[in-house]
Structure formats: C-alpha cells, structure tokens
C-alpha positions in Angstrom: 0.0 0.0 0.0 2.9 2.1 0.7 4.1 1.6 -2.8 1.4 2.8 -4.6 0.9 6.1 -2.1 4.5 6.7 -3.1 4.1 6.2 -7.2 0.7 8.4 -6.8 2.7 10.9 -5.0 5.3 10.9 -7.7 2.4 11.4 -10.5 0.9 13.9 -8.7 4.5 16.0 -8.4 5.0 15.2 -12.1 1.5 16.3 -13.3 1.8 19.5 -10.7 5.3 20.6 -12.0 4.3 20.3 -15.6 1.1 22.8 -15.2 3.4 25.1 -13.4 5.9 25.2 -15.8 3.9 24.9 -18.8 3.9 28.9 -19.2 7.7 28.7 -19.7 8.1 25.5 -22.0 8.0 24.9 -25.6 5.4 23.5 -27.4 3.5 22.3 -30.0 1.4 25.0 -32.0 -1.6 23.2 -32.1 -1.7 22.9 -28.5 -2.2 26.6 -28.0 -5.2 27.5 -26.2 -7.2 31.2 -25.5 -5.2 33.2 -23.2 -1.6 31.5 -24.0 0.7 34.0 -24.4 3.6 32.9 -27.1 7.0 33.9 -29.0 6.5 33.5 -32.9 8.8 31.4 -34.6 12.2 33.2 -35.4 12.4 32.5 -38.9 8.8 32.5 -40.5 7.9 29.4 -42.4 5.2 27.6 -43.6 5.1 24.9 -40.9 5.0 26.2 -37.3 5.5 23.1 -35.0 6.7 24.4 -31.7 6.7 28.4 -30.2 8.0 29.2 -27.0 5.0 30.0 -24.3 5.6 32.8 -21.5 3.2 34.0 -18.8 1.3 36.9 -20.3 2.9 39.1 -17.6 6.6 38.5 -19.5 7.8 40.0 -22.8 6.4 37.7 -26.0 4.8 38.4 -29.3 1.5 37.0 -29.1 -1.8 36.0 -27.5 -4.3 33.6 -28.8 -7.3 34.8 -28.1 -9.8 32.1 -30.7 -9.5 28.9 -31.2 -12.2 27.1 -33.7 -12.4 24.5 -36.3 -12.2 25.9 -40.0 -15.8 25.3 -41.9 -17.4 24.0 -43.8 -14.7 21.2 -42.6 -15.7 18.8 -45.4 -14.1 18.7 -49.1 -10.7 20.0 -50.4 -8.1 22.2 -49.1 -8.8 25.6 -48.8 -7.5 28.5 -50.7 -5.4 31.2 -49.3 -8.3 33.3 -50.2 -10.7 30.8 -48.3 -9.1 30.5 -45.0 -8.3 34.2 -45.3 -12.3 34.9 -45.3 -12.5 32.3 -42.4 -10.1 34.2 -40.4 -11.4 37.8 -41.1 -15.3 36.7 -40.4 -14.3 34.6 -37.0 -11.2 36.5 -35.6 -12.6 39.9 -36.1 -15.3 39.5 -33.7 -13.4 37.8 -31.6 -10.9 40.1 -31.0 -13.2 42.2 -30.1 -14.8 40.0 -27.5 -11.5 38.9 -25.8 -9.9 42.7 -25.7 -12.9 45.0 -25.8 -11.2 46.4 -28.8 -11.9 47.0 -32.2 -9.5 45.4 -34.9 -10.8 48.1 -37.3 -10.1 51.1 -35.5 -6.7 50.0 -32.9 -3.7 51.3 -34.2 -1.6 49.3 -31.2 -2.8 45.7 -32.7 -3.2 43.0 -35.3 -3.6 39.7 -35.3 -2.8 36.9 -37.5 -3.7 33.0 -37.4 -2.0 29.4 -37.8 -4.2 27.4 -39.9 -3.9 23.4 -40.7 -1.2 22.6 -43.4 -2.6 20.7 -46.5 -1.1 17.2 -45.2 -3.1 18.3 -41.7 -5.7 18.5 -43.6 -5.8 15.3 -45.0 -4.8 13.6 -41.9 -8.6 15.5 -40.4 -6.7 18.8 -39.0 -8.8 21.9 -39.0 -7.9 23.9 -35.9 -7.1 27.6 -37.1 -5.5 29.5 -34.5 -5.9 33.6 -34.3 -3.6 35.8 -32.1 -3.1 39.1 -31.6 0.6 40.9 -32.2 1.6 44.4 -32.0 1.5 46.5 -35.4 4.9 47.9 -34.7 6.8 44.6 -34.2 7.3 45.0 -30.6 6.5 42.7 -27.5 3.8 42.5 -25.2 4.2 42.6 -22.0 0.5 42.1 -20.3 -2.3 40.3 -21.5 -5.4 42.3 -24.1 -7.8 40.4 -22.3 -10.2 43.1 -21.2 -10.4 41.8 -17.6 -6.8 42.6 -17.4 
C-alpha cells in the first residue's frame, strides 16, 4: 500500500510541475489555447510546429485569443483566399470580445492566425489558431484580455 501512495505521489508531483511550468516551456502550436501568451517562430515558415509559451505578464509576441475549427470542414483544401475569409469573419469579432477592442479602429494591434497545413488536412486537421501581435513589431508585456 505504501508503494502505490509513493508512485501516486510521484504522479501527482510530475502532473503539478508540468502545469506550473507549462507557461515557460516549448510547445506544439496546435496545443495553444485562448489566453496562452507565445514567441512566434524566429524564422517565418510555412510549418509552425513548436513556439516558445511565457506567462502573459513576460515579454512575448503573441496572444491567442480564438481557437475554432475551419468550416465547412468537409471537401478539399482551402484556398489562401478561403481561409483568409475564415479568419477575417471569425477572428474579427473575436478580437473584439476577448480585448474589448476593435480590430478596425486600434492602431496598437493585429492579429494573424495558424491554420492546418494541407497534409493536416488530410490527416482530419482543422484547428485555425488567431492571435493578436503588436503593429509595430514589438512585445507585449500584459495580456489584451479586457479583464486585465
């Protein structure tokens, strides 16, 4: 009985240390959530697998604020122009909602998105990701969530 209080204990530790750190680790892309805070890639590529997350309260470039599934999700892969649409229509309003800002008229902020590669795609993919960045380049250092 002893053995198993000890392995849970061990779990638990485990489990514990990784939400505490997660604000400070590396991860996948597709693992970002509304209100992670984030470093874009260095280089800009197609393919972003892994950023660099930070507590919104530390310098970084970005913060997701929607996360949604691209539709209609059925048929081929979409156009630039396509997801582009997507990401105006759902992103705009979100912004809005998460910062109490409007895209339109902020001269302090964009946003831009990840969206599924074509090979995500085909493997059922269709998480686009929208986040808000500075216009002038520079790092955040708070979070836009209106509540902030």
């Amino acid at each position: 009985m002893r053995g198993l209080a000890i392995r849970v204990g061990i779990i638990a530790a485990i489990a514990g240390g990784v939400w505490v750190l997660r604000p400070f680790i590396s991860g996948g892309a597709g693992s970002l959530a509304v209100g992670d805070c984030f470093d874009e890639p260095a280089t800009q590529t197609e393919t972003v697998d892994e950023v660099q997350h930070h507590p919104c309260t530390d310098l970084h470039d970005g913060e997701v604020f929607f996360v949604g599934n691209y539709e209609p999700s059925a048929g081929t892969y979409p156009s630039d122009p396509e997801f582009f649409n997507f990401i105006s229509d759902r992103c705009t309003g979100a912004f809005t909602s998460y910062s109490g800002l409007d895209i339109n008229t902020t001269q302090d902020f964009d946003f831009s998105a990840f969206t599924p590669t074509s090979e995500g795609w085909g493997k059922g993919d269709r998480k686009v990701t929208c986040y808000a960045v500075k216009v002038d380049g520079t790092k955040l250092n708070t979070s836009i969530k209106k509540a902030s």
